[in-house]
Every structure is written in structure tokens, then in C-alpha cells.
C-alpha positions in Angstrom: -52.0 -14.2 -21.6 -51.0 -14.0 -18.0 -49.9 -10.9 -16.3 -47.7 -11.1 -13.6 -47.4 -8.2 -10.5 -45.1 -8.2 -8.1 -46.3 -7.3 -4.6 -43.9 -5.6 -2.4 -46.3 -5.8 1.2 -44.9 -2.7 2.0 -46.4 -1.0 -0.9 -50.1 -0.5 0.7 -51.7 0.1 -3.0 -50.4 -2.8 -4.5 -51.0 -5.2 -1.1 -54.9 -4.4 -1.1 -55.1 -4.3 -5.1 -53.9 -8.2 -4.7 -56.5 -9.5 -2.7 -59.9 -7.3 -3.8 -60.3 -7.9 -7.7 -60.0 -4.9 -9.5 -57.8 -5.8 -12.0 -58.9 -9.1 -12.7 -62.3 -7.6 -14.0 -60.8 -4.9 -15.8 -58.2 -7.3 -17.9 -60.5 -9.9 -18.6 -62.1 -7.7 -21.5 -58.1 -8.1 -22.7 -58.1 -11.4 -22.9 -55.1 -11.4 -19.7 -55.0 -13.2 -16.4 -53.0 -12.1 -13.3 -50.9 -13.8 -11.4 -49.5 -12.0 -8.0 -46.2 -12.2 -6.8 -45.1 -11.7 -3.3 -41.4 -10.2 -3.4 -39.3 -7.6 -1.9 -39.0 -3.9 -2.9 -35.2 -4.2 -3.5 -35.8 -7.6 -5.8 -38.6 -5.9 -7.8 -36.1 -4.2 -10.4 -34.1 -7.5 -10.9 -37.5 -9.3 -11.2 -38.3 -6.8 -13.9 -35.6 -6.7 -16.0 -35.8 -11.0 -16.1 -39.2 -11.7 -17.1 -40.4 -12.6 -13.6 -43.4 -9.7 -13.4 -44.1 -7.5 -15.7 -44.9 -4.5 -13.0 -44.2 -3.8 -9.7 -43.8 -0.8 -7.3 -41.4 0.4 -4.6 -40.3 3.4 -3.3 -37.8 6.0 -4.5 -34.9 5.0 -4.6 -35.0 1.2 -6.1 -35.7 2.3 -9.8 -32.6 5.0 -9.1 -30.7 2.0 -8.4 -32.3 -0.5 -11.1 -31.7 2.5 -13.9 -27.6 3.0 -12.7 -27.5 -0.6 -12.7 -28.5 -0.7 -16.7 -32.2 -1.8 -15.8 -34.2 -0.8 -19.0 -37.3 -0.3 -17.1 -39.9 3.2 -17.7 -41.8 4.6 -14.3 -45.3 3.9 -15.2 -47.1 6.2 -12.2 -46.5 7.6 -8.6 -48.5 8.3 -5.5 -48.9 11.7 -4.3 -46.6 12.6 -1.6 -46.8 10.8 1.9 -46.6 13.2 4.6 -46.8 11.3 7.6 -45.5 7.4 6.2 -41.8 7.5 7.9 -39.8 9.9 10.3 -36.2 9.6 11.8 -36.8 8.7 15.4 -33.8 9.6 18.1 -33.5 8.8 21.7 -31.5 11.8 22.5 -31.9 15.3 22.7 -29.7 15.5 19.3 -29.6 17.6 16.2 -29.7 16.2 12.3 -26.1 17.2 12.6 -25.1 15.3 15.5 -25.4 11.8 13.3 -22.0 12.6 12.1 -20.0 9.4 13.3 -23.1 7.6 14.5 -25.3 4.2 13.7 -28.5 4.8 12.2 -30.8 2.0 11.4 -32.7 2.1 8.2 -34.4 0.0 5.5 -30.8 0.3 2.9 -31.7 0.8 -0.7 -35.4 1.7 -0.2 -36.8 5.4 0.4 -35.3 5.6 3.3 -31.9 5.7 1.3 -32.7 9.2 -0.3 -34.4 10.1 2.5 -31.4 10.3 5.2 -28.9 10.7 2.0 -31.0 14.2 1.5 -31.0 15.3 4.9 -27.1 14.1 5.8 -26.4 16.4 2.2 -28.5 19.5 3.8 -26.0 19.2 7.1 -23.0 19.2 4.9 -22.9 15.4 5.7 -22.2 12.4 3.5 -24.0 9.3 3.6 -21.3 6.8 2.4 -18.6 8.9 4.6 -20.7 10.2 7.5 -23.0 7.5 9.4 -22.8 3.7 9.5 -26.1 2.5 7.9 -27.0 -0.4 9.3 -30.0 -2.5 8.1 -32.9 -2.0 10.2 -34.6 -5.4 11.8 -37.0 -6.7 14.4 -34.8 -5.2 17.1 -34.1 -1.6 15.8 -37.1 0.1 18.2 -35.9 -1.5 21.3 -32.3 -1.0 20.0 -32.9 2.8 19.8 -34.7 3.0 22.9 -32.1 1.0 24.4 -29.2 3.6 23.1 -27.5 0.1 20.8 -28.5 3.0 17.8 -28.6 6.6 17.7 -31.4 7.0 15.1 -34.0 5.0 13.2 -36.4 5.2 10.5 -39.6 3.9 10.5 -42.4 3.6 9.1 -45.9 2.7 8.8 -47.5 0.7 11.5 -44.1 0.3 13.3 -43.2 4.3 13.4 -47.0 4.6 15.5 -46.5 1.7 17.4 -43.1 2.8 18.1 -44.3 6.5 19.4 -47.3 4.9 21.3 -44.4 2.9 23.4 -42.4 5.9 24.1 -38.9 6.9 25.0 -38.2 8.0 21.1 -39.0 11.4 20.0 -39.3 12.5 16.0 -36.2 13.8 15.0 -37.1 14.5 11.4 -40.4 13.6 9.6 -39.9 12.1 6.6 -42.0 14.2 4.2 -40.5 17.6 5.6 -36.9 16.3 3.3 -38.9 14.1 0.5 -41.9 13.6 -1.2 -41.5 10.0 -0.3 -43.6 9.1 -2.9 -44.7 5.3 -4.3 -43.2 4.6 -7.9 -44.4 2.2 -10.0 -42.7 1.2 -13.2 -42.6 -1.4 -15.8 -40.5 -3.0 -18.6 -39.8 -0.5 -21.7 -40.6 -3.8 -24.0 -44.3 -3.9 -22.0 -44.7 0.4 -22.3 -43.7 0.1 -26.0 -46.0 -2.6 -26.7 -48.8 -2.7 -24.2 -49.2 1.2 -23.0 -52.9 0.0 -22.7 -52.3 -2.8 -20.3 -50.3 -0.7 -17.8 -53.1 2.0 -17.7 -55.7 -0.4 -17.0 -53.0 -1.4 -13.8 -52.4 1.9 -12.7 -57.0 2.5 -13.0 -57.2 -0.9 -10.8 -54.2 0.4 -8.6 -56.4 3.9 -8.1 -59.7 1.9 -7.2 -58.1 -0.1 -4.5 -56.7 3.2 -3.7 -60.3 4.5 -3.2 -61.5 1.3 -1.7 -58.9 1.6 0.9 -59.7 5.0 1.7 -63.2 4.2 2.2 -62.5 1.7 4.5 -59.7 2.4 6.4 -60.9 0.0 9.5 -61.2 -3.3 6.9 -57.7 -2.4 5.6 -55.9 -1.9 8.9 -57.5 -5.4 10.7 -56.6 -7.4 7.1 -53.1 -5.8 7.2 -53.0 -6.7 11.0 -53.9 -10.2 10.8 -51.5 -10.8 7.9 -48.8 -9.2 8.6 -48.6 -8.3 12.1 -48.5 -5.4 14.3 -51.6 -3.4 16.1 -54.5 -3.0 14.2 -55.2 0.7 15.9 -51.1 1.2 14.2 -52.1 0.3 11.0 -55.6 2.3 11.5 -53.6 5.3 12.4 -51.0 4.8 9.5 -52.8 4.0 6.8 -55.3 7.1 7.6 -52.3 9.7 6.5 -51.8 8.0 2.8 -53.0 10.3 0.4 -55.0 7.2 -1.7 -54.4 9.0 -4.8 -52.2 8.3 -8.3 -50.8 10.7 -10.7 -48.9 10.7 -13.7 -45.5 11.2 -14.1 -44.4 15.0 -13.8 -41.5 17.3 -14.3 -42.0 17.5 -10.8 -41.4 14.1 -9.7 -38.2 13.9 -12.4 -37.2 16.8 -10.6 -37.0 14.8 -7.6 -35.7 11.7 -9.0 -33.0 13.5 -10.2 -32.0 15.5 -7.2 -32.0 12.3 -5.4 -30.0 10.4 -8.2 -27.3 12.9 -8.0 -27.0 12.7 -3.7 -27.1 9.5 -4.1 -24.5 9.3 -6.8 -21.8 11.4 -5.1 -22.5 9.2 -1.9 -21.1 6.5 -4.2 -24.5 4.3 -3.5 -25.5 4.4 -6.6 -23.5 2.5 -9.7 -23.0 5.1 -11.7 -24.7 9.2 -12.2 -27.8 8.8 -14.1 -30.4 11.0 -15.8 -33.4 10.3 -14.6 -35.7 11.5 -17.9 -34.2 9.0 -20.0 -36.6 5.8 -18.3 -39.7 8.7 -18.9 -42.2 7.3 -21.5 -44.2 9.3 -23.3 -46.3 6.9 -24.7 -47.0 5.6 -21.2 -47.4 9.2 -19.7 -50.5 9.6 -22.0 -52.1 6.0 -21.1 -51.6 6.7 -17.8 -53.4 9.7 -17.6 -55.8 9.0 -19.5 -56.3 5.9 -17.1 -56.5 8.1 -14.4 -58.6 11.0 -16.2 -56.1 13.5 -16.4 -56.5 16.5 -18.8 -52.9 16.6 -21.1 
């Protein structure tokens, strides 16, 4: 049988797990092959739910969206938290509370959702009501820098090349409002029928995890060359990932759900949801045990 994994190239486990072999040695013993399959985070849910891959990963908010949009798809494991991955860059000398009526670029149904729909919320701000969200591109450092924008979030490579140019100060770092943590999740057919397989994803996901940590310098120049940017930016950001997996925890449905509900009365997200309805407990123990985690 074939396996197929959807790579979102944002998703820095995932990106390096696809190109170093990991899980091709540990599914051959299962009989499986892998196929990889370069897509979007805010396609990865739809690409679930229709057969397309059978795993994939994201940030927060895309399986809060997937589950409010009738999605029957189980988280399957998380990063630890990212201190460090994203900020809210300003031009001016502004408070969180100043974005009221402004633009604010942003990547619109990723992380970045929850994380400005949590820290609009903690200003007694509304994100559907508040800002205009517009879609963040090529031009959104310049456009900030440049005034076009009042605030931006980035990430990655481009939020350290984007303080190494100047003229942008941090308004807000990312991991002081979220965990912003990496979720990955899976099909409930595939948890209720292959809990196995997805531990054995989640244990190659943890090696190239380790692999990447051990060799920071590799993984910035490959990321670099492939898909742009400084390679001393990628360095720099790739150097604050934790490079570590866990199971999922009350803790991280605890965050889940606070986010589901800001996002909900924003009216982003279809409907409320709970979020402990897509846990699987079945898939909690592979996983852990995968990642040698005392119950």
C-alpha cells in the first residue's frame, strides 16, 4: 500500500521529513510506500477529508476550520510551543489597541488567524469587526515599511530578514498570545484502523525533528536554495524551533478550544465547535508510545 503525506513547506518538520528517509525505512517493515505531496496548509483539511493524503500538518487554526466545516479528521500530534516563529511587526510607535480601524497583513486562515483574533479579543477588539485583514504577499514588508499597512505578521525566514532590513519594530511576538504550535492530524477512518501507521509517522516526524536540530546549518542552506530567502534568515529561524513532538494534551485542547470560541464569535469560523470531539484515544496512546511517552 501507498501512503500519501501532504507537505505544507511551511511546516519545517514535515519539509525536512520529505526529503531525508526516515519514514520510508520505518514503513517498509509495513509493507507501505510513501508518496509526498506538496500542498498548501489551508488545502491540507480538504485534501484529508477526499482521499488525497492520508496525513498532513498545519498550524492552529486549519483543523479549527476543517472540524466547523464537518471535516471528520482526529489531531494525531503537535509541536511544543514556538517562541520565536512569528511576531506582529508595526512601523509606528503604536499600541495593540491602535489596530482598531486599520489594515493588517496576515497569512488568513493559518496560525496567524488565532493569533491576532486572540490578541484583538484581549484589547476588547473583534477581528471580523475591528481590522481589515488582508492577505499577506511578496510585498507586505516593503508595504509596512512603506506605511501601505499598519501591521504585519511574519514569520520564519521573512520575520529575520525583515528585522535585519529595518524600519519595523516587534509589536507583539507571537508566542507571548499563543502557543503557536504545529498540529498534525489525520483521517478518523486511518486512526480507527491504522493507529500503528500514524505512530510510526509521528516517530519519523521526531527523527527529522532531531536531525534538523543537529544540523541547523544543512537545514537552513537546503531551505534556502529551495525556497528562497537568506540562508543566515533561515539559520537564525530555524535555531528557535523547539525540534520536539508530543502527544495530544488537555493542554493543547485547552487551547484549541479557546481559540475555536474567538474564532467563532469573530464569525470566521463556520459554526462553534468542541474541540475534544476530533481527540482520539486510540491514537493518543500510539502516539505516545511512538514517541516514548509514559501514559
Amino acid at each position: 500500500m501507498t501512503v500519501h503525506i501532504g507537505v505544507h513547506p511551511h511546516n519545517p518538520s514535515l519539509y525536512h521529513l520529505s526529503r531525508l528517509g526516515f519514514l520510508e525505512q520505518l514503513l517498509r517493515p509495513l509493507g507501505e510506500d510513501v508518496e509526498w505531496h506538496r500542498i498548501g496548509g489551508l488545502d491540507t483539511a480538504a485534501a484529508l477529508a477526499d482521499g488525497r493524503i492520508d496525513f498532513g500538518g498545519t498550524g492552529s487554526t486549519p483543523p479549527l476550520s476543517a472540524q466547523a466545516d464537518g471535516h471528520d479528521l482526529v489531531y494525531a500530534a503537535v509541536s511544543a510551543p514556538r517562541p520565536g516563529h512569528g511576531a506582529l511587526l508595526v512601523r509606528d510607535d503604536i499600541q495593540a489597541a491602535d489596530l482598531k480601524g486599520q489594515t493588517v497583513d496576515l497569512a488568513i486562515g493559518s496560525w496567524q488567524t488565532h493569533f491576532v483574533s486572540k490578541l484583538l479579543s484581549s484589547q476588547g477588539l473583534d477581528y471580523g469587526r475591528d481590522i481589515t485583514a488582508r492577505r499577506a504577499g511578496p510585498s507586505s514588508a516593503e508595504d509596512l515599511r512603506e506605511g501601505r499597512v499598519k501591521a504585519w505578521v511574519a514569520q520564519g525566514a521573512e520575520l529575520f530578514a525583515a528585522r535585519r532590513a529595518g524600519k519595523v519594530r516587534t509589536l507583539v511576538e507571537a508566542g507571548d498570545v499563543i502557543a503557536d504550535r504545529s498540529v498534525f492530524f489525520t483521517r478518523r477512518n486511518v486512526a480507527d484502523t491504522r493507529p500503528e501507521l500514524v505512530g510510526a509517522l509521528v516517530e519519523a516526524l521526531q527523527q527529522a525533528d532531531d536531525w534538523a536540530a543537529a544540523n541547523l546549518i544543512e537545514a537552513a542552506d537546503f531551505a534556502a536554495a529551495e525556497q528562497g530567502g537568506d540562508a543566515e534568515d533561515w539559520h537564525a529561524a530555524l535555531a528557535v524551533l523547539p525540534w520536539r513532538l508530543e502527544p495530544v494534551s488537555d493542554v493543547f485542547l485547552a487551547e484549541q478550544q479557546e481559540a475555536a470560541d474567538i474564532l467563532a464569535d469573530a464569525g470566521f469560523l463556520a459554526k462553534p465547535i468542541k474541540v475534544a470531539q476530533i481527540r482520539h484515544a486510540g491514537l493518543d496512546r500510539a502516539v505516545a508510545a511512538a514517541l516514548g511517552v509514559k501514559g
